[in-house]
KEKE-3310 file (N, C-alpha, C; in steps of 0.2 Angstrom, whole numbers, plus 5000, padded with zeros to 4 digits):
npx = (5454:5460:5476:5477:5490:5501:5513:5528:5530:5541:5556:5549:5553:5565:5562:5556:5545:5540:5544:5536:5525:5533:5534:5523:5506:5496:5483:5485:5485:5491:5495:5504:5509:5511:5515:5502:5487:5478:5476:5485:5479:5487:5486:5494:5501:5486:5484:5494:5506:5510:5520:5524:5520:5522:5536:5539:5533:5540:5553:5548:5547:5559:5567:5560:5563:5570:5563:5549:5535:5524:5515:5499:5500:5493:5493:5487:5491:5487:5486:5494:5497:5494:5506:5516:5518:5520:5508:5491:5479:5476:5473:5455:5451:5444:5447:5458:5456:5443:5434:5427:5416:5399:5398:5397:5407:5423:5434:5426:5423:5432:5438:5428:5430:5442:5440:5429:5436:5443:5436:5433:5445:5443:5450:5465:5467:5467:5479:5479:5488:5495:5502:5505:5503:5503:5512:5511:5508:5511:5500:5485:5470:5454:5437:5428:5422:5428:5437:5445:5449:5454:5465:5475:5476:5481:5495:5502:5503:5501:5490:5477:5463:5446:5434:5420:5417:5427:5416:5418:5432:5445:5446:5437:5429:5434:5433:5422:5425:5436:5446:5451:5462:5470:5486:5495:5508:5515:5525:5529:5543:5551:5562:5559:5548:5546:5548:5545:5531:5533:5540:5527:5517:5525:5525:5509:5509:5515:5506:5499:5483:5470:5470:5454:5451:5450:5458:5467:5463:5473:5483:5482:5477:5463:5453:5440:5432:5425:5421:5425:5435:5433:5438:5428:5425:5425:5431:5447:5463:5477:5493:5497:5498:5490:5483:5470:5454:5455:5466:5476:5483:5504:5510:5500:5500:5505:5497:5492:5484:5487:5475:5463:5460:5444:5445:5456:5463:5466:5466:5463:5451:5446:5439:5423:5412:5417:5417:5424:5419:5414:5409:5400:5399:5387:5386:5381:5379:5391:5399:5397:5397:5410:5416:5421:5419:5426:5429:5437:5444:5448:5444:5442:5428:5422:5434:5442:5453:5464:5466:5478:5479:5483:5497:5496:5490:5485:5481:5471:5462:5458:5453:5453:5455:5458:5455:5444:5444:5439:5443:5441:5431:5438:5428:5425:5420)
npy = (5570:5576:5586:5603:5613:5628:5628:5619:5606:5602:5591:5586:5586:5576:5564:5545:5536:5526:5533:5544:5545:5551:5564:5567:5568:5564:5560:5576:5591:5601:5620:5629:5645:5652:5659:5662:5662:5652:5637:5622:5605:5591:5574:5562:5546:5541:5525:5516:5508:5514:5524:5532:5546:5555:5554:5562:5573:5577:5580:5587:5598:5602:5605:5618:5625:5637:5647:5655:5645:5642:5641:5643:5628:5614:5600:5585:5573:5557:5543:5541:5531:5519:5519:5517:5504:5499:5496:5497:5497:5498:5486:5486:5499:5512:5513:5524:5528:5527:5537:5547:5553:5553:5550:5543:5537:5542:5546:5549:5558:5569:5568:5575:5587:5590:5594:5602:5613:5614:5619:5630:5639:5636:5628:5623:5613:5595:5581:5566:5552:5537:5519:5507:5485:5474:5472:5485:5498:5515:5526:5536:5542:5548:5553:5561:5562:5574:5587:5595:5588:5575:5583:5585:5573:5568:5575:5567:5555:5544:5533:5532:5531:5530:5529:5524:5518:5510:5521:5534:5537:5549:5558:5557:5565:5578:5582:5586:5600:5604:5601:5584:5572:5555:5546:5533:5524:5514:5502:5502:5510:5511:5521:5528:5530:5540:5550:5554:5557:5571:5577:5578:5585:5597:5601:5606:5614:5625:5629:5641:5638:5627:5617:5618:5613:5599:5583:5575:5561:5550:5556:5548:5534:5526:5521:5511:5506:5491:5483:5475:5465:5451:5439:5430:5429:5419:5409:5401:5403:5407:5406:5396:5385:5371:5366:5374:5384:5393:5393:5404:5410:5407:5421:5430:5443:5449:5450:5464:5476:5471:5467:5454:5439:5432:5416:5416:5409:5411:5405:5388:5381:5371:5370:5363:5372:5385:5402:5416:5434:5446:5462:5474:5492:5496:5488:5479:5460:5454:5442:5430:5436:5439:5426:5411:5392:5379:5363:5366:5376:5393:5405:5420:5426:5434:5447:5458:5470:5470:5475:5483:5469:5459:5452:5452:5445:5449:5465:5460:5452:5464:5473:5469:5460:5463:5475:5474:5481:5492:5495:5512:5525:5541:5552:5565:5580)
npz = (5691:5684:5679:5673:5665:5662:5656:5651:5660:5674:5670:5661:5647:5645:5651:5655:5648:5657:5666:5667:5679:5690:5686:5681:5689:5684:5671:5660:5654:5645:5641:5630:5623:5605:5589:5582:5587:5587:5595:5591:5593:5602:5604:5615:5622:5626:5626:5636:5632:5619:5615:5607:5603:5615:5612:5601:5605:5615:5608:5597:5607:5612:5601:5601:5611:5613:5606:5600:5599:5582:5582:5594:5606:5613:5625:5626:5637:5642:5648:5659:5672:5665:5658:5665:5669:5653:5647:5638:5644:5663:5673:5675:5672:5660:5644:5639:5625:5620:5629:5624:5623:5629:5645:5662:5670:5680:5669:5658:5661:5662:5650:5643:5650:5645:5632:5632:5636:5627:5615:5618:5615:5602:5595:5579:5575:5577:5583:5586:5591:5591:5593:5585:5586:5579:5561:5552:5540:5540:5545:5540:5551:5549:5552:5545:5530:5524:5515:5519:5530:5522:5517:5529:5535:5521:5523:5532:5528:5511:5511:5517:5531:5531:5544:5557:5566:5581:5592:5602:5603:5603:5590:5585:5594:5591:5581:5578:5580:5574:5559:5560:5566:5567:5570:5564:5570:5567:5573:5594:5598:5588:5580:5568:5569:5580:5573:5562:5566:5577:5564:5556:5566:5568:5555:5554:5565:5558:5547:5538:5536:5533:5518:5509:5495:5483:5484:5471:5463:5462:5471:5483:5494:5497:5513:5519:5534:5539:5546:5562:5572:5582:5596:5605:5622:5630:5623:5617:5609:5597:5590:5577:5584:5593:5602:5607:5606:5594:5581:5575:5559:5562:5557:5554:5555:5545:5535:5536:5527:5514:5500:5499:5493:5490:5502:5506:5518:5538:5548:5559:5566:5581:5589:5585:5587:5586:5584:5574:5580:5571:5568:5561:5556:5563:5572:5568:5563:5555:5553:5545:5531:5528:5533:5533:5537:5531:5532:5543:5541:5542:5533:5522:5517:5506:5498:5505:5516:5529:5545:5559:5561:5575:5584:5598:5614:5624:5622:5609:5619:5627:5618:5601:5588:5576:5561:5546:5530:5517:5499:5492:5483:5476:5486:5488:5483)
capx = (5459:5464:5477:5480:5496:5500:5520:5533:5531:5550:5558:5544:5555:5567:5556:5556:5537:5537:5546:5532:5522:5537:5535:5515:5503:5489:5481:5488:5482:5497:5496:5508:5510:5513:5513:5499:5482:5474:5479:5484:5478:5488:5485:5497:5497:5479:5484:5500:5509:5511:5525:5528:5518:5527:5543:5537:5530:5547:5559:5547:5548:5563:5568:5560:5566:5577:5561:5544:5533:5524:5508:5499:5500:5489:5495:5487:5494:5483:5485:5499:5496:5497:5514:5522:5519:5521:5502:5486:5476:5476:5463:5447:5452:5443:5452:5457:5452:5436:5430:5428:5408:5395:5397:5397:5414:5429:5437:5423:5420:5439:5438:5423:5433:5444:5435:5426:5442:5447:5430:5433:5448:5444:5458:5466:5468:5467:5481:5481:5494:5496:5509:5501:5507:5505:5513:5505:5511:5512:5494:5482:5464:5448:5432:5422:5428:5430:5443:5452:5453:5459:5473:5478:5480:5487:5501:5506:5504:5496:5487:5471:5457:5440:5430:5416:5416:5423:5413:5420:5438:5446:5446:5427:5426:5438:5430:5414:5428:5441:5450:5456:5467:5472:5490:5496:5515:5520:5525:5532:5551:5555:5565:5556:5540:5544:5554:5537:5525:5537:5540:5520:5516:5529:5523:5503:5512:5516:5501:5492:5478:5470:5465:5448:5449:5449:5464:5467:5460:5478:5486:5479:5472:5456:5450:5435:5433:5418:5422:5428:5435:5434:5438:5421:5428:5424:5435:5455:5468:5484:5496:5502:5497:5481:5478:5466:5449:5453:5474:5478:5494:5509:5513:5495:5500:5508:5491:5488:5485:5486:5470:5465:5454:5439:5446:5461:5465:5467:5468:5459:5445:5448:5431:5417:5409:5420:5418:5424:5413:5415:5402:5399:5398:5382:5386:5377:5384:5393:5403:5393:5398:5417:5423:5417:5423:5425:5434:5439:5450:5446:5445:5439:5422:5422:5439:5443:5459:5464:5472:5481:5479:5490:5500:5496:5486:5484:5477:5466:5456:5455:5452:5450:5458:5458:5449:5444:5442:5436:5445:5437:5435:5438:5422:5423:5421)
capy = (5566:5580:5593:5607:5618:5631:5628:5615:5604:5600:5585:5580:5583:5569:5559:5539:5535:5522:5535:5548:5546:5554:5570:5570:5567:5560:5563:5583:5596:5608:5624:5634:5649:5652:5665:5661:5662:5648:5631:5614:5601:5584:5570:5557:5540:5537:5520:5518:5504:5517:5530:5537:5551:5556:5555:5567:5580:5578:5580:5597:5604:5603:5609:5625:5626:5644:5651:5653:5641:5646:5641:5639:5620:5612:5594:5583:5566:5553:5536:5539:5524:5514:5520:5517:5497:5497:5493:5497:5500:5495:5482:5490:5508:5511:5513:5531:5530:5527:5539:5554:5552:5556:5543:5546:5538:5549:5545:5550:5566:5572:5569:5582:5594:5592:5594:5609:5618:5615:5621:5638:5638:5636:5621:5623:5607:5591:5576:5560:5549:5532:5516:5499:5480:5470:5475:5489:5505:5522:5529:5542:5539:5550:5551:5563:5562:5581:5587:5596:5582:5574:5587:5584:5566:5566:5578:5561:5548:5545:5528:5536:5526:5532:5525:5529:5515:5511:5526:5536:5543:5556:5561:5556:5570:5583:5582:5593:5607:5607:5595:5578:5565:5548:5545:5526:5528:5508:5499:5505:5506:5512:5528:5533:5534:5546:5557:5556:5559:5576:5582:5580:5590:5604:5604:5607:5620:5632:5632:5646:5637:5619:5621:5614:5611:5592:5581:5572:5554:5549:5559:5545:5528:5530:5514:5513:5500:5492:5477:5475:5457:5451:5432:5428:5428:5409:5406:5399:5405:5406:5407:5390:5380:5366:5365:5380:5383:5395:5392:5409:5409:5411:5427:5434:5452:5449:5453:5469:5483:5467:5465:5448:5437:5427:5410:5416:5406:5415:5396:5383:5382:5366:5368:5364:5378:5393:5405:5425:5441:5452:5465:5481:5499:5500:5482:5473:5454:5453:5433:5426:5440:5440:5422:5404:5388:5374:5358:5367:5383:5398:5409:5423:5423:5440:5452:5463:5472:5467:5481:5482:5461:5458:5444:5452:5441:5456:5468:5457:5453:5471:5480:5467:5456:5469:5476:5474:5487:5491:5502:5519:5527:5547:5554:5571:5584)
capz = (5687:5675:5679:5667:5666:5655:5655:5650:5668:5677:5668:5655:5641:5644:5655:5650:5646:5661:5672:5668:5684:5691:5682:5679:5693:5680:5663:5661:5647:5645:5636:5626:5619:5600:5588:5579:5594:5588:5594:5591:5599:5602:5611:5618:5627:5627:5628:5639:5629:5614:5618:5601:5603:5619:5610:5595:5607:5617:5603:5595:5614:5614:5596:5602:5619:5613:5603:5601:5595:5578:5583:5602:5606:5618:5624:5633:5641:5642:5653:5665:5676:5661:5652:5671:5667:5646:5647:5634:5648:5667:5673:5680:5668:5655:5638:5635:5619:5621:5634:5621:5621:5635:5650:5669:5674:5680:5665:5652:5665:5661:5642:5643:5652:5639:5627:5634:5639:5620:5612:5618:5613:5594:5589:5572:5572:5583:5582:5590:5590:5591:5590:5585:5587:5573:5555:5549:5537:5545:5539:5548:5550:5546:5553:5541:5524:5520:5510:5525:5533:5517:5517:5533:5534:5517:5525:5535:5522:5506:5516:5523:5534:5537:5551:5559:5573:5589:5596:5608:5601:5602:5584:5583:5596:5591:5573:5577:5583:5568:5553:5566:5563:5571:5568:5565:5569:5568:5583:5599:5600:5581:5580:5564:5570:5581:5570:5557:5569:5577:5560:5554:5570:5566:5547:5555:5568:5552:5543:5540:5537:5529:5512:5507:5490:5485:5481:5465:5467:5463:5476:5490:5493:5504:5512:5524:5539:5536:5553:5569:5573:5588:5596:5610:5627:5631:5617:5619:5602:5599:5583:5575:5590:5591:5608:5607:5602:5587:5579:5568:5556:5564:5556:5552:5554:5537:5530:5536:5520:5508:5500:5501:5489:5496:5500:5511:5526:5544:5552:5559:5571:5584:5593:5581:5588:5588:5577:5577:5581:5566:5568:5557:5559:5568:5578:5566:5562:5547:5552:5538:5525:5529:5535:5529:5542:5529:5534:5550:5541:5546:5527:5520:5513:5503:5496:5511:5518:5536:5547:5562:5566:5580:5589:5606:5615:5629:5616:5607:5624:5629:5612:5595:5585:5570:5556:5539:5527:5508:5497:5492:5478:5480:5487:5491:5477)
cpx = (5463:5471:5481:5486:5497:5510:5521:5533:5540:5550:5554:5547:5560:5566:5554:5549:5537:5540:5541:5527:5525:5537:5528:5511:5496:5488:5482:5486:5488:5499:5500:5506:5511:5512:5507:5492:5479:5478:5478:5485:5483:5488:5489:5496:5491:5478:5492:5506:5511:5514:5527:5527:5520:5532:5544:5536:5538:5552:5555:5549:5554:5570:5567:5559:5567:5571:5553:5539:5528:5516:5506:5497:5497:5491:5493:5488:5490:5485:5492:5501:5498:5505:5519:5524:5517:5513:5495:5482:5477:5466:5460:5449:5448:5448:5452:5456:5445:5429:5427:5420:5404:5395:5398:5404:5418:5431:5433:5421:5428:5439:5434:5425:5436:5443:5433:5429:5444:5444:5432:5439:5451:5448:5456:5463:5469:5472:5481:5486:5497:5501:5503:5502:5507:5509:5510:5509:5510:5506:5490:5474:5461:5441:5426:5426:5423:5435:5450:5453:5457:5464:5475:5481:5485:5494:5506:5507:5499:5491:5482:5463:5452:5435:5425:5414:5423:5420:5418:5429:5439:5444:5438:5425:5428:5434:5424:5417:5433:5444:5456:5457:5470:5478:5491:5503:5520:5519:5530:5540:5557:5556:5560:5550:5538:5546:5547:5531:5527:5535:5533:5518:5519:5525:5514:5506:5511:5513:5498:5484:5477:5465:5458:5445:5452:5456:5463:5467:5466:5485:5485:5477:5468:5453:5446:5434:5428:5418:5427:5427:5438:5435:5434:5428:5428:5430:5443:5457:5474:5486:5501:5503:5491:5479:5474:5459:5450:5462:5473:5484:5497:5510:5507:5494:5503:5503:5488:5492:5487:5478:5469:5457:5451:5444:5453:5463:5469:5470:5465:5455:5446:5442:5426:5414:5411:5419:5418:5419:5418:5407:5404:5399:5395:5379:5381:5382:5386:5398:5402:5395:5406:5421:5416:5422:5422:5429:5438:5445:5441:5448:5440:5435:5420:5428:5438:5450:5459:5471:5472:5478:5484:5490:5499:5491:5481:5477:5471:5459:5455:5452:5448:5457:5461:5452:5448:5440:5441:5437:5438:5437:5435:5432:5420:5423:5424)
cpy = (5571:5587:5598:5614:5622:5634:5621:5611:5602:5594:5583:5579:5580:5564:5552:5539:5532:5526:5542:5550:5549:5563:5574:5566:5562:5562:5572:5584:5600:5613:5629:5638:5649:5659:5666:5659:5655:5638:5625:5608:5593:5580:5563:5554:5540:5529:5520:5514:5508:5524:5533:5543:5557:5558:5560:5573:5582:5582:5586:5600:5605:5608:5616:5627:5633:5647:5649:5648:5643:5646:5637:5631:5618:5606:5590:5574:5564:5548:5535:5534:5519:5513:5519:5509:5494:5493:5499:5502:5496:5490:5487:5497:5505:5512:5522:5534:5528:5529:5546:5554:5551:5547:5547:5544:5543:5551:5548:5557:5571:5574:5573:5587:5597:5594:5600:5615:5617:5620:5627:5640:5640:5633:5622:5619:5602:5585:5572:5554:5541:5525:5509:5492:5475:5475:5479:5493:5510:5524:5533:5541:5546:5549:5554:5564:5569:5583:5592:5592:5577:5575:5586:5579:5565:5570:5573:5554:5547:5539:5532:5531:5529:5527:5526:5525:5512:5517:5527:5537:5548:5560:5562:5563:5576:5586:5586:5598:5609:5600:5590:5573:5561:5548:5537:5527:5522:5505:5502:5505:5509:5519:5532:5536:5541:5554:5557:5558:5568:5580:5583:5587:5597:5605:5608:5615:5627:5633:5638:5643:5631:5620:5615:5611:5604:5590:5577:5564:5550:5551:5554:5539:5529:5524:5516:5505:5498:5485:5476:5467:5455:5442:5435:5425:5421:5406:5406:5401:5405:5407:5401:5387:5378:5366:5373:5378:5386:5396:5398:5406:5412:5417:5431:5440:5452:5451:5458:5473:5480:5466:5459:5445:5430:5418:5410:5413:5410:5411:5393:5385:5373:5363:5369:5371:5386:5395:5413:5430:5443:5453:5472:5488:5500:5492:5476:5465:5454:5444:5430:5429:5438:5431:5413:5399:5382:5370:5362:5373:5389:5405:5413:5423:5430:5443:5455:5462:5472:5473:5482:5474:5461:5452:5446:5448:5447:5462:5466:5454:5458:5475:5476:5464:5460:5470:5475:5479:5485:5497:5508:5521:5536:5552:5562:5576:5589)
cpz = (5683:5680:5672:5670:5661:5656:5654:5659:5669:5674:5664:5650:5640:5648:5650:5651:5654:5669:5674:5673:5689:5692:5683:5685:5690:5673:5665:5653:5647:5639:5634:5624:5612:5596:5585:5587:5592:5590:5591:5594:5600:5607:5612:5622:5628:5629:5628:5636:5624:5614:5612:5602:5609:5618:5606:5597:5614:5612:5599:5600:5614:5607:5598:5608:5619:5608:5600:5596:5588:5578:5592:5601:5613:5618:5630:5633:5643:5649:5657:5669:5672:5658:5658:5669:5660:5647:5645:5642:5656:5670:5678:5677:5662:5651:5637:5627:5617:5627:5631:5620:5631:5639:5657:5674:5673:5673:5659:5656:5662:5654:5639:5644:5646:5635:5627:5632:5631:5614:5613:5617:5604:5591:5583:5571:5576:5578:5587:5589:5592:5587:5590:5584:5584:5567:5550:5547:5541:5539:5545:5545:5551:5548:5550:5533:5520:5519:5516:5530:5529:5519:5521:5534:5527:5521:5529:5530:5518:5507:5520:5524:5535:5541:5554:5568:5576:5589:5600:5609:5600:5597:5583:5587:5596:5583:5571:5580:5577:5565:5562:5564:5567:5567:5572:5564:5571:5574:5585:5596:5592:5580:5574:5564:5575:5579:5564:5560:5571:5569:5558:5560:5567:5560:5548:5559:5563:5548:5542:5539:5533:5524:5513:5500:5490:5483:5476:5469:5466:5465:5483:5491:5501:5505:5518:5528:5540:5545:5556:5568:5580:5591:5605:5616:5631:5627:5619:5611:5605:5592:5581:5579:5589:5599:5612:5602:5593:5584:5574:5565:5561:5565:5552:5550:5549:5532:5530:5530:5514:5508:5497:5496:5494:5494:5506:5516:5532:5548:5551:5564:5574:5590:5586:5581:5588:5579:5582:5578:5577:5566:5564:5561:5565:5573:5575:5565:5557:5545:5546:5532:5523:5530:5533:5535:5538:5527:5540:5548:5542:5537:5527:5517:5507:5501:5501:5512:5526:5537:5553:5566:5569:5583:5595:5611:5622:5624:5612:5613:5626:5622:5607:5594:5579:5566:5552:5536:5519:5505:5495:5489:5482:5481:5487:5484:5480)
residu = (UNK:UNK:UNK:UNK:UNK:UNK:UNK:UNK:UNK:UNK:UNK:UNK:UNK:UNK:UNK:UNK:UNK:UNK:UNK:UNK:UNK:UNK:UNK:UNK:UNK:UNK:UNK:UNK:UNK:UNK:UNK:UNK:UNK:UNK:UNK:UNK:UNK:UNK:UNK:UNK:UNK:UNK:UNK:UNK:UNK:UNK:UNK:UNK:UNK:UNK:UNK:UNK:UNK:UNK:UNK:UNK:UNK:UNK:UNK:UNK:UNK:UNK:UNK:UNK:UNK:UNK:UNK:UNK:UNK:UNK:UNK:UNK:UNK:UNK:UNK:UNK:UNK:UNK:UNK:UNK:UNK:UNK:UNK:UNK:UNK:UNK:UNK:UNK:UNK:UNK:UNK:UNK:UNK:UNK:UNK:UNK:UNK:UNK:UNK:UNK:UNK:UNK:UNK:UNK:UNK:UNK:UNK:UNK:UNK:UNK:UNK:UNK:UNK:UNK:UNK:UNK:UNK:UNK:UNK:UNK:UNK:UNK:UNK:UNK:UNK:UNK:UNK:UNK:UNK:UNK:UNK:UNK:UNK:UNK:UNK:UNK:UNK:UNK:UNK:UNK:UNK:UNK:UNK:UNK:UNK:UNK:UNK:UNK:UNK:UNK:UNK:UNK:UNK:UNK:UNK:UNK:UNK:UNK:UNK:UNK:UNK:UNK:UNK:UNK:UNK:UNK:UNK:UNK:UNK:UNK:UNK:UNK:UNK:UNK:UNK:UNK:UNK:UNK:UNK:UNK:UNK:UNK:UNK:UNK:UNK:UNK:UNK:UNK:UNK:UNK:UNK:UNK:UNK:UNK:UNK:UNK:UNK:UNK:UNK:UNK:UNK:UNK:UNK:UNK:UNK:UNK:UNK:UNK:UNK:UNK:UNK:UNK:UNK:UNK:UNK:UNK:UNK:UNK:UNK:UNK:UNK:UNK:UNK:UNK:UNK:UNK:UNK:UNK:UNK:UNK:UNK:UNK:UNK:UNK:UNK:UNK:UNK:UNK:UNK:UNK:UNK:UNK:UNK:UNK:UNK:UNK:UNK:UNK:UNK:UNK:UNK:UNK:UNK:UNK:UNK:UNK:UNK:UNK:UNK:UNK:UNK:UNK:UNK:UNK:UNK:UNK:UNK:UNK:UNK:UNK:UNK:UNK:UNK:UNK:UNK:UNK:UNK:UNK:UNK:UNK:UNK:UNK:UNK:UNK:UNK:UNK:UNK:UNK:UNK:UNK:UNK:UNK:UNK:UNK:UNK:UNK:UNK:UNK:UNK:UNK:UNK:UNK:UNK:UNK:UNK:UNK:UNK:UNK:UNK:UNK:UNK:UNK:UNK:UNK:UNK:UNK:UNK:UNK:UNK:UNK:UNK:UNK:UNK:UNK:UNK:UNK:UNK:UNK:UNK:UNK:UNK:UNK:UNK)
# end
């Protein structure tokens, strides 16, 4: 499934996302030169509905089209197939963001290669880059909270998420090679995000190195994702409609990175019996903790921070409904 090149392929850098199967044959790794030996790693489309990071790594290639890069840059392009028809994932695919951990599909066989092939390598530094479909700030996520990862993601926004579940991303596997970071870079389709993702890139490009001392605990806001929410596939929803099992607000994704006191309302519930999967880090059930069904709203039972809730109805059956978090204070000495 993988091919790796070690040049610029014909046409890829103004190549439309959904004309990219045109250009690229399938998931591709492609290695640059730099003046600096050691690379940096980026990973784009992982999920094919999210073309920022395509656009970012378009717009530096071509910044430095007439002169060398400052640092070697490794890049590899994830879900091909997907980014032809503006889609997450294709049915019967896994999720390229969840194939970064030992499994025996093609698809978890490649991400090992990768992986492999990156290990010896030595990466500086690993970015991956993502667009997301509810209303969410531009934040970059963490999955071991040490202070150069700190410093890294701070250099994208002072909004920083650590995580330790789903399993099986990129960053979670890039994170035992060097300082990795998940970039949240808005929704699809917003100039800015790929002019902030671009510049972050370049600004890691010119490092000489990611410091390690700690950042001032009012340098940052550090929040941690303590549940996944998810709506039971038996189950019918929707947004400001009744003929469904479980009716959200309208405009829900209004609540993401607001923290939100117990008692909040999400919706209603229109089947006595429904209720959401919200499960924890290590899959345990937390429903009971997080959410109260009484007189048929759908509220919060605890303070928590809701983050990336989306109107995509697509999304939410393939992935989740969103998360909730709890802020942090600054851990790292």
């Amino acid at each position: 499934m993988l091919t790796v090149v070690e040049n610029i392929p014909e046409g890829f850098l103004d190549v439309d996302p959904q004309r990219l199967d045109e250009v690229l044959r399938g998931p591709t790794l492609i290695h640059l030169p730099g003046k600096k030996a050691r690379p940096l790693f980026v990973s784009v489309l992982l999920h094919g509905n999210e073309p920022t990071g395509l656009m970012a790594i378009q717009a530096l290639l071509r910044h430095y089209l007439e002169r060398p890069l400052p640092r070697a840059l490794s890049i590899f392009v994830g879900n091909v197939a997907a980014a032809s028809l503006k889609q997450r994932r294709l049915e019967g695919q896994c999720d390229y963001n969840r194939i970064w951990q030992q499994g025996d599909t093609e698809a978890h066989l490649m991400a090992a290669r990768v992986v492999q092939e990156m290990s010896e390598r030595a990466p500086f530094a690993s970015i991956d880059i993502h667009n997301n479909t509810g209303l969410n700030p531009h934040y970059a996520c963490i999955n071991k909270l040490d202070n150069r990862f700190l410093r890294l993601a701070r250099l994208f926004s002072r909004t920083i998420v650590y995580f330790t579940r789903p399993e099986g991303v990129q960053s979670m596997a890039f994170s035992a090679l060097c300082p990795a970071v998940t970039l949240e870079c808005g929704q699809p389709g917003q100039a800015y995000g790929a002019e902030h993702a671009m510049h972050f890139v370049q600004a890691v490009l010119n490092l000489e190195e990611i410091d390690s001392s700690a950042l001032a605990a009012d340098e940052y806001d550090l929040f941690h994702t303590v549940a996944v929410v998810k709506v039971p596939e038996a189950l019918s929803f929707g947004f400001g409609v009744d003929e469904v099992d479980i009716e959200f607000l309208r405009e829900i994704d209004h609540y993401n990175f607001r923290e939100l006191a117990p008692g909040t309302c999400f919706g209603r519930i229109h089947n006595p019996a429904a209720r959401l999967v919200c499960q924890g880090e290590c899959g345990e059930d937390l429903g009971a903790k997080y959410f109260s069904y009484q007189g048929g709203r759908i509220e919060l039972a605890t303070a928590a921070m809701p983050a990336m809730l989306t109107l995509n109805e697509r999304v939410i059956r393939q992935d989740c409904f969103g998360y909730l978090m709890e802020r942090l204070a600054a851990p790292v000495p």
